[in-house]
N, C-alpha and C positions, 0 to 999 in steps of 0.2 A: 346231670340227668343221664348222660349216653354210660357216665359210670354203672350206675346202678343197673340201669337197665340189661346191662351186662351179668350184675352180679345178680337179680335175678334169673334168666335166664340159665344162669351156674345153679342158681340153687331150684329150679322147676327142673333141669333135666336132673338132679339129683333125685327128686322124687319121684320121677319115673322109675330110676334107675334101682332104689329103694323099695320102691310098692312090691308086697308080696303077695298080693290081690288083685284081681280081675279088675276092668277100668268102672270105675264108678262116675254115673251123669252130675255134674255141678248142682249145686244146693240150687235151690228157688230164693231170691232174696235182691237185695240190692249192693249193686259192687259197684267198688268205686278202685282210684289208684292214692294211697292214703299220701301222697306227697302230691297232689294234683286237686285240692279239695275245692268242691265249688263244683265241679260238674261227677256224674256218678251214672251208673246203669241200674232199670228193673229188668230183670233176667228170670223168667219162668221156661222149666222144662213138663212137658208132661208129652210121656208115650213116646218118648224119641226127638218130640218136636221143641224147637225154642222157639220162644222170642223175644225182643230184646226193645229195651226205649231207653233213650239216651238223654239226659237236659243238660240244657248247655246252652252255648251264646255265641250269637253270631259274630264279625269282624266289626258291628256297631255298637257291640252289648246290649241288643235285644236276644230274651230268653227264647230259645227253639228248642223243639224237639225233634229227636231222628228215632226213629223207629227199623226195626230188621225184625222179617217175619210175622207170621208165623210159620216155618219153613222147616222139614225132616235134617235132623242133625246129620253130619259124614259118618261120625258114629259118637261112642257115648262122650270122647274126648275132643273133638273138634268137630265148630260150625264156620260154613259158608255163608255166606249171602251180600246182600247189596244192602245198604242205604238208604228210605224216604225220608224225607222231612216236612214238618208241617207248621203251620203257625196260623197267628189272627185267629184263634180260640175263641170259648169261653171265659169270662171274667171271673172273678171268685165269688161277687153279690151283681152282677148282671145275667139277663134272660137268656136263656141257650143262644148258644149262637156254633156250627159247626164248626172244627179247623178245616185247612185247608192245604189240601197238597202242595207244595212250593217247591218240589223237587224231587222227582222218582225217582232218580238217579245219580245222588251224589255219591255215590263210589261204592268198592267193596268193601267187604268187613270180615276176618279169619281172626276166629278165636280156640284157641288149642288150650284144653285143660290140664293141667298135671294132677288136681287134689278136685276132689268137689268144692275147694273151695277160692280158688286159687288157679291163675292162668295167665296168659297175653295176649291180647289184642290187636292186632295189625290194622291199622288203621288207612283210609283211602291214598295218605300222601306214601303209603309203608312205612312208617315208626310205627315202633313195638313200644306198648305199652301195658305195664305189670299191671294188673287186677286181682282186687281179694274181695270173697262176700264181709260186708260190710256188719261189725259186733256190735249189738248194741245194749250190750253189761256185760258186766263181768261174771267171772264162771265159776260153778259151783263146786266149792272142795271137795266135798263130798257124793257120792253117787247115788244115795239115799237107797242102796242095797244090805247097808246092815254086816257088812262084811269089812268096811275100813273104819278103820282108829282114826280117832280127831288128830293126833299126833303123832308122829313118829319118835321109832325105838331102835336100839341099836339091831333088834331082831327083824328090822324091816329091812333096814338098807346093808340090804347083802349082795353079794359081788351075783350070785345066783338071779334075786329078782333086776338087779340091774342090769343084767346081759338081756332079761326076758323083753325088756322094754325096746323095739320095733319103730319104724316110722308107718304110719296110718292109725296107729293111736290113738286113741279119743282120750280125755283127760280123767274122765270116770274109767276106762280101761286101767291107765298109768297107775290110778290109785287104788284100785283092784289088783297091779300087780303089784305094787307095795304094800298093800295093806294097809297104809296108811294115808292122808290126803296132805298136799301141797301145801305148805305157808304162803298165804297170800302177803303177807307182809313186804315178803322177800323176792313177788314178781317183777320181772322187769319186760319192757316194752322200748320198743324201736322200729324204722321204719321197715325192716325186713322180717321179724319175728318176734315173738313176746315168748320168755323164758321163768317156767314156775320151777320153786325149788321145794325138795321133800328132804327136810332138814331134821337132826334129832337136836331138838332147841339147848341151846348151853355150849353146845358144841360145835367143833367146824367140820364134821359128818355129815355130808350132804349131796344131793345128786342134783344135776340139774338137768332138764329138758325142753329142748326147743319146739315150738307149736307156730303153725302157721299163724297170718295176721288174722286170722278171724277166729282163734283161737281153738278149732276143733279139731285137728290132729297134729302127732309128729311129725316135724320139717325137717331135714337135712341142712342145714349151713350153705353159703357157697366153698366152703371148704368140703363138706360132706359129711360133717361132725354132727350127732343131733341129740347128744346127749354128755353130757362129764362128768365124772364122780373124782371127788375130793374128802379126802381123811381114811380112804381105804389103807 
């Protein structure tokens, strides 16, 4: 675990390091750490402000919730704050019933973004923990602009649109600089990145590109790499 979290960390300040764009606020959605499944965050921003609820389980494995905010971001890349937690809710087919505060202060919480989609977490004990907004299907070849080919040609994958390709990237971008759209066939996933390929079929001509886990822009590797071409 303390590996990874490491090689994260490599690859979030990569994307700092790579952004050639002003900072953009974290998506609204729910983020989880995809090797930690079972407990996860709902994370909304709106106007500067976040706030965050967290489910998860006590030291008896009864389900709690901890809540942070709603409280002005430090800015659009990292938030502060503390800790509440609540429990003895509502049931799911029982009559209202309120939760109840069980702790206003169980510790702080610093989360620093690198991607809107994608960041760490520090948590009260200080372990750092990787979070990505959480996918829920798979993505569209196409950008539905009428401008990319169902396939790729030897006239796509040129050393020219290949260099065009950037991290912040969106995959309808990718496929708009190729002109052509991705083989889903040939995506691959893991727990750092999920990698599509724009392949000219028959052949080993192909590029590949790496995209964060929640699959909406280009990522940097913990090497720094976020892109390879093969058969040039």
């Amino acid at each position: 675990m303390k590996k990874l979290i490491a090689q994260m960390m490599i690859v979030l300040s990569g994307l700092l390091l790579f952004s050639s764009t002003g900072a953009t606020p974290p998506q609204n959605g729910w983020w989880w750490n995809p090797n930690e499944s079972g407990r996860g965050f709902a994370l909304e921003v709106q106007n500067g402000t976040l706030f965050i609820a967290g489910f998860m389980y006590d030291n008896t494995g009864n389900p709690v919730w901890y809540t942070s905010g709603p409280a002005p971001m430090n800015s659009d890349t990292q938030y502060i704050g503390k800790w509440l937690s609540y429990g003895g809710g509502q049931t799911l087919n029982g009559t209202y019933k309120p939760a109840t505060l069980t702790n206003g202060a169980v510790g702080s919480v610093m989360i620093n973004f690198s991607s809107p989609t994608a960041g760490v977490m520090q948590m009260p004990n200080g372990s750092l923990i990787p979070i990505v907004r959480f996918p829920f299907g798979p993505p569209t070849p196409t950008d539905g602009g009428g401008n990319v080919a169902a396939t790729c040609s030897n006239s796509n994958l040129t050393t020219s649109n290949y260099n065009a390709i950037t991290p912040g990237m969106t995959i309808a971008q990718v496929n708009q600089t190729m002109g052509c759209a991705f083989n889903p066939s040939f995506t691959q996933r893991n727990s750092l990145f999920i990698a599509h390929i724009w392949i000219v079929t028959g052949t080993m001509k192909y590029i590949t590109v790496y995209f964060d886990l929640a699959d909406n822009v280009v990522t940097p590797l913990v090497t720094g790499s976020y892109k390879t071409a093969t058969g040039f």
